[in-house]
C-alpha positions in Angstrom: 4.8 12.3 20.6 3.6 8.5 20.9 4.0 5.8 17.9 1.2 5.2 15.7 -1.0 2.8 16.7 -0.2 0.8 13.3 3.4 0.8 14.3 2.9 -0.5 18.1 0.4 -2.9 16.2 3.7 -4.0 14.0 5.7 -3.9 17.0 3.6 -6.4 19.0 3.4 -8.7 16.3 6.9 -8.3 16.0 7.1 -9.7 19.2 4.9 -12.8 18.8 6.7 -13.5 15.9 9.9 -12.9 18.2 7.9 -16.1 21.0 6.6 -18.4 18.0 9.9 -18.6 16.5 8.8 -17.8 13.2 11.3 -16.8 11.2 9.9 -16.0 7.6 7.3 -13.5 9.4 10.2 -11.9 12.2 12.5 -11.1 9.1 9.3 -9.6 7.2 8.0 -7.8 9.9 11.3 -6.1 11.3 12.2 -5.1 7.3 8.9 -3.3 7.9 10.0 -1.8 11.0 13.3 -1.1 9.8 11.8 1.3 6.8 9.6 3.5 9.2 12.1 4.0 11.4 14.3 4.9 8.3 11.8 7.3 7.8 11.3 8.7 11.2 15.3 9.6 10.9 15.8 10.7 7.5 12.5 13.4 7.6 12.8 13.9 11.4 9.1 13.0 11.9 6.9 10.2 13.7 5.0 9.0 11.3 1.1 9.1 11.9 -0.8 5.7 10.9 -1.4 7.3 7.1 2.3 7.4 6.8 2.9 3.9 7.7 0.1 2.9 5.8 2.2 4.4 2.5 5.3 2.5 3.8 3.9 -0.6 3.9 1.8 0.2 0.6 5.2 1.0 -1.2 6.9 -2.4 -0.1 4.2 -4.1 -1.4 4.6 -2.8 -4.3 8.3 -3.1 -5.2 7.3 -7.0 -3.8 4.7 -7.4 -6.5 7.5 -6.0 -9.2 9.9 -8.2 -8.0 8.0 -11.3 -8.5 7.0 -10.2 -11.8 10.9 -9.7 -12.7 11.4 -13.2 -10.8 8.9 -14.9 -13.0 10.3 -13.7 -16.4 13.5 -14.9 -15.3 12.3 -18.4 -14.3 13.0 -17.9 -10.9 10.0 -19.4 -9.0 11.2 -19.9 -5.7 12.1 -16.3 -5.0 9.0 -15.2 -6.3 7.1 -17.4 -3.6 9.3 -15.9 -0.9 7.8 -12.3 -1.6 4.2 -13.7 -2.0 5.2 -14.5 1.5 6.3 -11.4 2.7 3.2 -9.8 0.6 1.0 -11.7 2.8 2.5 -10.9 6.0 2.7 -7.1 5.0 -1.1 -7.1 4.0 -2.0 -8.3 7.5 -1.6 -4.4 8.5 -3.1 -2.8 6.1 -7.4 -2.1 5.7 -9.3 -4.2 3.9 -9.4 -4.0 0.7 -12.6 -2.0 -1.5 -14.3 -3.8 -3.9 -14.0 -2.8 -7.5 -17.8 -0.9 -6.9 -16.9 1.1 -4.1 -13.6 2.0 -6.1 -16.3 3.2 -9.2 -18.1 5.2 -6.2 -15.3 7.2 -5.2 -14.0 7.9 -8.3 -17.8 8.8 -9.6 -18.0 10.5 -7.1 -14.6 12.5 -7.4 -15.5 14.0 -11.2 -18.4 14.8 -10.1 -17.0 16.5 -7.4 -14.1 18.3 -9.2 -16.2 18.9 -12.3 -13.6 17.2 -14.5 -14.6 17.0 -17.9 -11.7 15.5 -19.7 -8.1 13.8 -19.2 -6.8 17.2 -18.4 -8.3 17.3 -14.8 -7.2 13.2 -14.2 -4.4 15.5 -11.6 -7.3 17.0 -9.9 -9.8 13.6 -10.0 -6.6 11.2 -8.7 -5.8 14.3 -6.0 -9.5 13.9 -4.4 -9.7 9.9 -5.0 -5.9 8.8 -3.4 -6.6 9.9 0.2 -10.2 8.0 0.1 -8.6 4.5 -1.2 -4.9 5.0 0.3 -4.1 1.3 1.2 -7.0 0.1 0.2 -7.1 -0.5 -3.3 -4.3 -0.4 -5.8 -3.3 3.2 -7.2 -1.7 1.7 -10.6 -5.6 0.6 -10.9 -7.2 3.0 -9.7 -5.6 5.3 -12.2 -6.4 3.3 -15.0 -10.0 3.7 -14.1 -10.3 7.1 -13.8 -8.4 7.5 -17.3 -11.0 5.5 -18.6 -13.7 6.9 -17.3 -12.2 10.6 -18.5 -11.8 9.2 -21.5 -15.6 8.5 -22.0 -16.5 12.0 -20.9 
């Protein structure tokens, strides 16, 4: 089975990193590789572009809590070098929806589900995540649908 395009997209730019002797986004990019191939071995699979769009969503998030952690403690420069690697990591992933679109889908999803209350947020969430998967926060996205639940 062939790579996902995403990864042979990673793999290139891994490689022009590699020629332009750039060493912040080389170290970035092959941590990203590095954790999809991790994958591939521990599951025994080739991970489809959806997949390696989760990876690189789930780095980017333990980035963002580390440079919360890094800013409580004062530690300014290390939070700057995963702002970095943030950047570099978001180069791969969709564009991001605007906060409308986000109100769409979720609209959209209780209507769908008929959810009435907070007790069907599991089913709401389960139709909206495969809609805004790397494209919009999920810690967010949650807290909208609670809300809208809520008023309901």
């Amino acid at each position: 089975m062939a790579d996902s395009p995403l990864k042979q997209e990673i793999s290139s730019a891994m490689k022009d990193a590699m020629r332009a002797k750039d060493k912040a986004r080389l170290g970035t990019i092959r941590m990203a590789l590095s954790e999809i191939k991790r994958i591939e071995v521990d599951e025994r699979i080739e991970p489809d572009d959806a997949r390696v769009l989760s990876i690189l969503e789930k780095m980017i998030k333990q980035r963002r809590d580390s440079i919360k952690q890094f800013r409580d403690a004062d530690r300014e420069e290390l939070a700057a070098i995963e702002e970095a690697e943030i950047e570099i990591l978001q180069e791969f992933m969709p564009a991001a929806l605007e906060a409308s679109e986000i109100e769409a889908i979720i609209d959209r999803a209780i209507a769908d589900t008929g959810a009435s209350g907070m007790g069907d947020m599991g089913k709401v969430i389960g139709s909206v995540r495969p809609q805004v998967a790397g494209r919009a926060d999920m810690g967010q996205v949650s807290q909208l649908v609670k809300a809208r639940l809520a008023a309901s």
